[in-house]
OpenMM code with the backbone's topology and positions (N, CA, C; nanometers):
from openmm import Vec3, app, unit

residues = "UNK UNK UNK UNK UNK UNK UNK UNK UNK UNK UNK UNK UNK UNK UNK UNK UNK UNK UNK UNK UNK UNK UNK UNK UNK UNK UNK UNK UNK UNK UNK UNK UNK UNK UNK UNK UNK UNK UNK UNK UNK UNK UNK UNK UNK UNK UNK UNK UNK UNK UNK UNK UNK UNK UNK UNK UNK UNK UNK UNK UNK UNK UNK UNK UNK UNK UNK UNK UNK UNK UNK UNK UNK UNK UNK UNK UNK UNK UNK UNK UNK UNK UNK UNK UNK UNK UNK UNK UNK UNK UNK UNK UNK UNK UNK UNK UNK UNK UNK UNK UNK UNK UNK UNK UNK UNK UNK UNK UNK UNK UNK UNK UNK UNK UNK UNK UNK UNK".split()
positions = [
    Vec3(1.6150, -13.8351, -8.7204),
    Vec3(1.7505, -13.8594, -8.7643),
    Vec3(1.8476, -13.7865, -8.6714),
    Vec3(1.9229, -13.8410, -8.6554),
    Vec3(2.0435, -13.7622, -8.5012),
    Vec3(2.1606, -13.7550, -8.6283),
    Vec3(2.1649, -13.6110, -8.5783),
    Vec3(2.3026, -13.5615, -8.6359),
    Vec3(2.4565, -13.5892, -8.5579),
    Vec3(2.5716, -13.5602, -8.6578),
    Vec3(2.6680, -13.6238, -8.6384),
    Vec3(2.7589, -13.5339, -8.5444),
    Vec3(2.8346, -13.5921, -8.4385),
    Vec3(2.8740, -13.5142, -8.3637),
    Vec3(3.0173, -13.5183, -8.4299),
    Vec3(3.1222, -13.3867, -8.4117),
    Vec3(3.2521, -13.3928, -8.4457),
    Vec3(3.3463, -13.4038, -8.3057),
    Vec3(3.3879, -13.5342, -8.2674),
    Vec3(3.4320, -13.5536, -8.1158),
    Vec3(3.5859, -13.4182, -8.1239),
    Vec3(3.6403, -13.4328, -8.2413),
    Vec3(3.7594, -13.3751, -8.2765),
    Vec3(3.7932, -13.2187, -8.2292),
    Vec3(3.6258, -13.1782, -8.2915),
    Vec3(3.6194, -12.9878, -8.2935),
    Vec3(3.5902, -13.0100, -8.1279),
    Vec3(3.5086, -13.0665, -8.0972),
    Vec3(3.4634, -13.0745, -7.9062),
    Vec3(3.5671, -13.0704, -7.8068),
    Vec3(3.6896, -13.1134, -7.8632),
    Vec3(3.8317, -13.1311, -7.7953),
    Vec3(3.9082, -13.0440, -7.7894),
    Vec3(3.9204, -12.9799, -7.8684),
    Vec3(3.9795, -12.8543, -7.9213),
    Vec3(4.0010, -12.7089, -7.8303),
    Vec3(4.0896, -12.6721, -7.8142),
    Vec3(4.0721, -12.5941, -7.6614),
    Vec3(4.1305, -12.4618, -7.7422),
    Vec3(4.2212, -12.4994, -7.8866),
    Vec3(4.3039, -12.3530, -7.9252),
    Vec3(4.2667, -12.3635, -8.0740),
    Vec3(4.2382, -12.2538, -8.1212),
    Vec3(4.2470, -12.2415, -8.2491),
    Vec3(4.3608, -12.2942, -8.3501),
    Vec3(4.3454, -12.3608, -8.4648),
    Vec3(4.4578, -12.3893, -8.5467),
    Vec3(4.4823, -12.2381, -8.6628),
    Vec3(4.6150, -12.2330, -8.6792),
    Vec3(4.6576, -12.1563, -8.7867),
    Vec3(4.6965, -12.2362, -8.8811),
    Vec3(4.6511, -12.2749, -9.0203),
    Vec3(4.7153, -12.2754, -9.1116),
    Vec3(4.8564, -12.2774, -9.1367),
    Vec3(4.9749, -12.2998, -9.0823),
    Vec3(5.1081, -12.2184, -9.1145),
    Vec3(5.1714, -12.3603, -9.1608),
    Vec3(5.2436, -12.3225, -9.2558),
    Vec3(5.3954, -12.4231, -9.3220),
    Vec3(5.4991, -12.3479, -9.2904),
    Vec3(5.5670, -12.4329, -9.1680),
    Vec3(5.6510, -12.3996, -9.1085),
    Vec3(5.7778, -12.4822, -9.0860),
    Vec3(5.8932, -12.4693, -9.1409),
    Vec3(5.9870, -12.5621, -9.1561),
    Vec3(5.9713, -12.6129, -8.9927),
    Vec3(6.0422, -12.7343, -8.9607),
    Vec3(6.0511, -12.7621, -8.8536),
    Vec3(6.1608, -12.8829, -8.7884),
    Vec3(6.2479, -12.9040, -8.6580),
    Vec3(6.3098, -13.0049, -8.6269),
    Vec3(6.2495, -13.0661, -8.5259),
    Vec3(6.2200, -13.1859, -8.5607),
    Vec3(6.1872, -13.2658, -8.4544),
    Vec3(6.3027, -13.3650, -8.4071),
    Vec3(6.3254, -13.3499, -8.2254),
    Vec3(6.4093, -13.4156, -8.1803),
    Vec3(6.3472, -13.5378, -8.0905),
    Vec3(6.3821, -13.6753, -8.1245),
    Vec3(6.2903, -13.7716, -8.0292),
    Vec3(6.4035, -13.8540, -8.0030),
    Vec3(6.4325, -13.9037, -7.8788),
    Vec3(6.5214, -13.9955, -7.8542),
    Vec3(6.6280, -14.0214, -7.9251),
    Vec3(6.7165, -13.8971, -7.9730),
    Vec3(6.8136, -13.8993, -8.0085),
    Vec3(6.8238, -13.9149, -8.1278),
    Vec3(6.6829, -13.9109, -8.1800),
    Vec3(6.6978, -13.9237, -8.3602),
    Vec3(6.6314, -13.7691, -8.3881),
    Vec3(6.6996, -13.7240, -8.5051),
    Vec3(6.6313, -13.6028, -8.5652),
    Vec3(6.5601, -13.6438, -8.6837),
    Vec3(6.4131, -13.5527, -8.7074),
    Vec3(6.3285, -13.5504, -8.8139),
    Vec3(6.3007, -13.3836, -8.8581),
    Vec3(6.2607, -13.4218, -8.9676),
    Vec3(6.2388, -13.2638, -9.0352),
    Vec3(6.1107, -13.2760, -9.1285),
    Vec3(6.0446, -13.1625, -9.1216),
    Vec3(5.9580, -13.1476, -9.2028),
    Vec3(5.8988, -13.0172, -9.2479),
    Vec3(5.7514, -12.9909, -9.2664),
    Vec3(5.6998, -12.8725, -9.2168),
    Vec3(5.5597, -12.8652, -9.1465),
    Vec3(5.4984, -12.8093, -9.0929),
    Vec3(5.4090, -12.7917, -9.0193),
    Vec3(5.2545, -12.8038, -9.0887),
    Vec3(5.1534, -12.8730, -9.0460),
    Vec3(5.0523, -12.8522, -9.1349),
    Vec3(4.9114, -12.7569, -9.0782),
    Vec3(4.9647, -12.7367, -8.9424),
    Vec3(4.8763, -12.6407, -8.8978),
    Vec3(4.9352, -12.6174, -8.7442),
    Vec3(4.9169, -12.5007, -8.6946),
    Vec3(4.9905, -12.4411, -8.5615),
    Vec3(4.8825, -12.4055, -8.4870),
    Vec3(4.8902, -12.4279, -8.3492),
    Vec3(4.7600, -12.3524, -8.2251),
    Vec3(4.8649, -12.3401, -8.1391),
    Vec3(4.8150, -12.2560, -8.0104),
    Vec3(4.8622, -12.2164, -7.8831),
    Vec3(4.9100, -12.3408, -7.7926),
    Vec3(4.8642, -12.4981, -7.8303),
    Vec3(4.8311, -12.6250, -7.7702),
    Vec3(4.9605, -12.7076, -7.8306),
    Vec3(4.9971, -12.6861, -7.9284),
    Vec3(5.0271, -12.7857, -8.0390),
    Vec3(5.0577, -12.7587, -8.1722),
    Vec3(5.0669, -12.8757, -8.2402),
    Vec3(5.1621, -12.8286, -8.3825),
    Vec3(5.1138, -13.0033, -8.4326),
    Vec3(5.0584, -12.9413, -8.5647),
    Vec3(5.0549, -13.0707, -8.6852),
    Vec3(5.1683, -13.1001, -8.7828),
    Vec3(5.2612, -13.1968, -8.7743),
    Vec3(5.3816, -13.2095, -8.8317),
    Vec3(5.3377, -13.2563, -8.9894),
    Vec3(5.3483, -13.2632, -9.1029),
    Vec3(5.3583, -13.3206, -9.2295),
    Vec3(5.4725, -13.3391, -9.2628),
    Vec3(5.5126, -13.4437, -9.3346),
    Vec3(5.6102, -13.4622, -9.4349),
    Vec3(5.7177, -13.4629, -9.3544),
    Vec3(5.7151, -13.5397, -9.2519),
    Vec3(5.8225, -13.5732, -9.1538),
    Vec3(5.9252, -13.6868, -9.2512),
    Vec3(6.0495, -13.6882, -9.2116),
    Vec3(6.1339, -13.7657, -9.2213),
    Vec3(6.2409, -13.7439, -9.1295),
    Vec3(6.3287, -13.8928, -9.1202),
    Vec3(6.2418, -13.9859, -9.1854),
    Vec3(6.1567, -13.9895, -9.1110),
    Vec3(6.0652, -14.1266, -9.0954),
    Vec3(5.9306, -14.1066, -9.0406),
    Vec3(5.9149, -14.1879, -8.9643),
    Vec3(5.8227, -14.1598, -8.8182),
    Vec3(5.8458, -14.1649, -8.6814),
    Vec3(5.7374, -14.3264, -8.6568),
    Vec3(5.7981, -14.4147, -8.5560),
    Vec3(5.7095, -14.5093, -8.5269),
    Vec3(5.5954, -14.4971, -8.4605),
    Vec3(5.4987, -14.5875, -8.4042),
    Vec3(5.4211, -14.6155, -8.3777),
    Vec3(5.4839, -14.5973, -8.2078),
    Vec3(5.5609, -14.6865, -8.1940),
    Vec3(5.6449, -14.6851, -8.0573),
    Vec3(5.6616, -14.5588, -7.9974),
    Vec3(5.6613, -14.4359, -8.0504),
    Vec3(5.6876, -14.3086, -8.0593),
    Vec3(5.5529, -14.2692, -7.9708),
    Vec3(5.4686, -14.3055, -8.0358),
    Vec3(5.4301, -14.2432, -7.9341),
    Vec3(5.4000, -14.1812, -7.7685),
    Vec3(5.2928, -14.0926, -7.7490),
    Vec3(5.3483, -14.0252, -7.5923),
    Vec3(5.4679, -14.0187, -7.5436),
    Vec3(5.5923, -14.0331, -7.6186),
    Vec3(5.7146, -13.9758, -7.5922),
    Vec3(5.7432, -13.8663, -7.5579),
    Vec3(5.8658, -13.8191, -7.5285),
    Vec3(5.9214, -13.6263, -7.5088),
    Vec3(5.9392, -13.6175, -7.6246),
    Vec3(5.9624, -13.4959, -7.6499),
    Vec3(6.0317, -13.4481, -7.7857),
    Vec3(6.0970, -13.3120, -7.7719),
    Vec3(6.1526, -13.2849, -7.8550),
    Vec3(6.2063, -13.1267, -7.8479),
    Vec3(6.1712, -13.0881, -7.9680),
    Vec3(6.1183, -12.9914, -8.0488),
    Vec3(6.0487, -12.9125, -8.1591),
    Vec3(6.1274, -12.7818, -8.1793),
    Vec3(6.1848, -12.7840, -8.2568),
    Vec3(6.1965, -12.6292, -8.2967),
    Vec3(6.2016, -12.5937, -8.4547),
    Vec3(6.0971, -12.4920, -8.4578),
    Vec3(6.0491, -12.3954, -8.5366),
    Vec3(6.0918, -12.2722, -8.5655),
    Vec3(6.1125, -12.2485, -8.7120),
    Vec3(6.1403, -12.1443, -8.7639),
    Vec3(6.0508, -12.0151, -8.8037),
    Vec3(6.0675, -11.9109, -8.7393),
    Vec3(5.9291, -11.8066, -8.7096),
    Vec3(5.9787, -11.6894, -8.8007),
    Vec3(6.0431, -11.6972, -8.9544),
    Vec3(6.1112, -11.5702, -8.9978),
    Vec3(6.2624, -11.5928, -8.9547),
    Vec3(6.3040, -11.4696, -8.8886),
    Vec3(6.4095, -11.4514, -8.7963),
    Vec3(6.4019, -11.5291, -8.6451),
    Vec3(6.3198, -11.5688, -8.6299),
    Vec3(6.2933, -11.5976, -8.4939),
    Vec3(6.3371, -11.7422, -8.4741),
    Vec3(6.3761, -11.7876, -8.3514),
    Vec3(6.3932, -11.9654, -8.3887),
    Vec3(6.3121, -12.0080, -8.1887),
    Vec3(6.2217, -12.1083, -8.2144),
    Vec3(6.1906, -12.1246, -8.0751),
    Vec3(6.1833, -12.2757, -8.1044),
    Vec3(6.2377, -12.3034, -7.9526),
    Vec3(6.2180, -12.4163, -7.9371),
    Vec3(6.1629, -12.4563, -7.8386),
    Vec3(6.0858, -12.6001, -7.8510),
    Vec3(5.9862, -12.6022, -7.7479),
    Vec3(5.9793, -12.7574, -7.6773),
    Vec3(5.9377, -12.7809, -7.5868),
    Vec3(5.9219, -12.9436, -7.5144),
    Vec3(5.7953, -12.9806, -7.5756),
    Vec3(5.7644, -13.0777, -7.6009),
    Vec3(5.6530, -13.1547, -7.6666),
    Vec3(5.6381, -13.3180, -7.6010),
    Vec3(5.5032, -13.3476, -7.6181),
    Vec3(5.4369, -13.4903, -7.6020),
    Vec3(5.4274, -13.5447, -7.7667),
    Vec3(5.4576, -13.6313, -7.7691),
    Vec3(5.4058, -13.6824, -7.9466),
    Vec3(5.2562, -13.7432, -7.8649),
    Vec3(5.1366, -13.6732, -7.9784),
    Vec3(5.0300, -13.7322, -7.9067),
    Vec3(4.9213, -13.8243, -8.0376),
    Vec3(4.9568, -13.8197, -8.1579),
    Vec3(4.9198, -13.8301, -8.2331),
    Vec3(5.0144, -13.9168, -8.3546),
    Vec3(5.0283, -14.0114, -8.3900),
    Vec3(5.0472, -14.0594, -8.5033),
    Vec3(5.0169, -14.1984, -8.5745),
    Vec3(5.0075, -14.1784, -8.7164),
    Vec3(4.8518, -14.1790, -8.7668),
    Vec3(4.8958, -14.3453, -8.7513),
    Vec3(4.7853, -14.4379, -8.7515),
    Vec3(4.7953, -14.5824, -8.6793),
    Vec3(4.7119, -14.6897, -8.7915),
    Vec3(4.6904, -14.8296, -8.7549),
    Vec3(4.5831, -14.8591, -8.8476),
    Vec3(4.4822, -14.8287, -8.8818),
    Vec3(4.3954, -14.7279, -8.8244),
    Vec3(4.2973, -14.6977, -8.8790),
    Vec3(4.2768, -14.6192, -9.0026),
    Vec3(4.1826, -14.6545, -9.0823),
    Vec3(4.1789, -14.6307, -9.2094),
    Vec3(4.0191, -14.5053, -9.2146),
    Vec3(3.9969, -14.3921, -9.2774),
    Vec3(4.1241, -14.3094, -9.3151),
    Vec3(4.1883, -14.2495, -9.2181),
    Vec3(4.3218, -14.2666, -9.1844),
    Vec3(4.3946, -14.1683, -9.0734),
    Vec3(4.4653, -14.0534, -9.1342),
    Vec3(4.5163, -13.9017, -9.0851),
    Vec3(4.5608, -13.7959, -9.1185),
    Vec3(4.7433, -13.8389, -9.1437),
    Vec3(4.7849, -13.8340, -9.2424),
    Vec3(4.9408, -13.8688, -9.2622),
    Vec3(5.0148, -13.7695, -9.2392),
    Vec3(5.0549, -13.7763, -9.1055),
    Vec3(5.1703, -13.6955, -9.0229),
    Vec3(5.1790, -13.7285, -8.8528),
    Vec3(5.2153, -13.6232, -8.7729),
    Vec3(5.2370, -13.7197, -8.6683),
    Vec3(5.1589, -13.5307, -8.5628),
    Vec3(5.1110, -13.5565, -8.4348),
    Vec3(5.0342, -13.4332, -8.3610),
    Vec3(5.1220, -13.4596, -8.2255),
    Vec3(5.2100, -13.3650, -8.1893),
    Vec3(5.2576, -13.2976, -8.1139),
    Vec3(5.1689, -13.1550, -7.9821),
    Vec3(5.1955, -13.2119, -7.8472),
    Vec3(5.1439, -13.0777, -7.7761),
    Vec3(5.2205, -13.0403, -7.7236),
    Vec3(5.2066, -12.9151, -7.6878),
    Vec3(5.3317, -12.8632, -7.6013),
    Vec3(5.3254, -12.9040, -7.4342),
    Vec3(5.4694, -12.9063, -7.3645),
    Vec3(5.4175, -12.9029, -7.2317),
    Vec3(5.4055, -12.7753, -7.1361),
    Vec3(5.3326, -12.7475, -7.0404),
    Vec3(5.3083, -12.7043, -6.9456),
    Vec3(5.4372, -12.6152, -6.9326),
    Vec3(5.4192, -12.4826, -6.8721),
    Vec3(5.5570, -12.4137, -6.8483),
    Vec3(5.6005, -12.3395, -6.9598),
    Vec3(5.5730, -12.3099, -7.0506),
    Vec3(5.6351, -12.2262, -7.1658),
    Vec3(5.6136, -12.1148, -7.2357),
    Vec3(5.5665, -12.0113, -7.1388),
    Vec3(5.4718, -11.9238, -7.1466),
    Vec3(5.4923, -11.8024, -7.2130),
    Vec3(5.6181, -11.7954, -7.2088),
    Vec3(5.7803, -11.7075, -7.2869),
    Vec3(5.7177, -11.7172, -7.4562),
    Vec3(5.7784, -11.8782, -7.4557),
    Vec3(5.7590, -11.9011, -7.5682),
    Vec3(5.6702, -11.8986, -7.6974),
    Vec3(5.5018, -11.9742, -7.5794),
    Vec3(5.3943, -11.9432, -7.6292),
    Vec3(5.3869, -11.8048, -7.6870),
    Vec3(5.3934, -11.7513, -7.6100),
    Vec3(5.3717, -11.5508, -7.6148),
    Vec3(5.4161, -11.5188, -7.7890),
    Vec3(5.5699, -11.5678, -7.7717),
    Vec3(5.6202, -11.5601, -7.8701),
    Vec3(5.5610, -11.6062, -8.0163),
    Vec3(5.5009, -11.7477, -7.9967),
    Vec3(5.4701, -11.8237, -8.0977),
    Vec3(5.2937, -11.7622, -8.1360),
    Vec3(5.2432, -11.7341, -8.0412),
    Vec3(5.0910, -11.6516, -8.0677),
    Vec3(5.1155, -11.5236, -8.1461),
    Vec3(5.2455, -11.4241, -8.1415),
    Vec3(5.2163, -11.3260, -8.1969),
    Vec3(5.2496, -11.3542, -8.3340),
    Vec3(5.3362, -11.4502, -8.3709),
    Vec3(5.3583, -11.4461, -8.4943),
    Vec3(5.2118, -11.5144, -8.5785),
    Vec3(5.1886, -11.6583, -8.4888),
    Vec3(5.0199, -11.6942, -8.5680),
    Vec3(4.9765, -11.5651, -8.5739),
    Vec3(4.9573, -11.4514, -8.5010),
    Vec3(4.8522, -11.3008, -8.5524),
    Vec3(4.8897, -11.2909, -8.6614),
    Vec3(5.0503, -11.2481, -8.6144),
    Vec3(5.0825, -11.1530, -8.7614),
    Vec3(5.0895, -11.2399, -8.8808),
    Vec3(5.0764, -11.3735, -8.8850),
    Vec3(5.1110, -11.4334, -8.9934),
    Vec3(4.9925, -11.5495, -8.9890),
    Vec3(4.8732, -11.5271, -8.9987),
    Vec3(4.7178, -11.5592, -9.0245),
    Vec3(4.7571, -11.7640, -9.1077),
    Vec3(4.8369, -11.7412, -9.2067),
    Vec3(4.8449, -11.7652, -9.3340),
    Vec3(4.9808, -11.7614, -9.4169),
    Vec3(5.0662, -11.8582, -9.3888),
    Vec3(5.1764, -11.8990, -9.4840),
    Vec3(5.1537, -12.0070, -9.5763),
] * unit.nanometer
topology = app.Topology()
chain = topology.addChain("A")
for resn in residues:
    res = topology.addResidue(resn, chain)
    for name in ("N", "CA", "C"):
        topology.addAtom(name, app.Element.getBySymbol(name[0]), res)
């Protein structure tokens, strides 16, 4: 019997945090809001976006910014993820960051430490 491979975890280059994190998403001149359904060093899982983003959307730019406490960062993003016909798909939309933001990252890693778990 051959066991099941998880292509998903194999891809995976950064750990996810857990965090609900208010958030603005900026895409072609439309704004969305939601909160976060999980955070890594790579990327950000959006939930409960509105309103809610097309299909067309995807691999677009985006601009993201997140609320860290006191802190506010904002970041460049790829939309790389949102959820399509396939049945069951994850309902929200997967964002990565781009290249160059190393400031920011820094920034956004210490708070995943200090904050494991919102």
């Amino acid at each position: 019997m051959m066991s099941e491979i998880n292509i998903d975890a194999d891809r995976r280059i950064h750990v996810r945090a857990p965090l609900q994190l208010e958030f603005h998403l900026a895409v072609g001149g439309k704004s969305h809001i939601g909160v976060t359904g999980n955070v890594s060093l790579g990327g950000v899982y959006l939930e409960k976006i509105s309103p809610e983003l097309q299909k067309t959307d995807l691999a677009r730019s985006a601009e993201l910014t997140l609320q860290l406490n006191s802190d506010v960062i904002i970041l460049n993003c790829q939309i790389v993820y949102i959820c399509g016909d396939a049945v069951p798909c994850l309902e929200g939309i997967g964002v990565a960051f781009d290249e160059g933001q190393d400031e920011k990252i820094s920034r956004l890693k210490k708070f995943i430490i200090d904050h494991p778990k919102i």
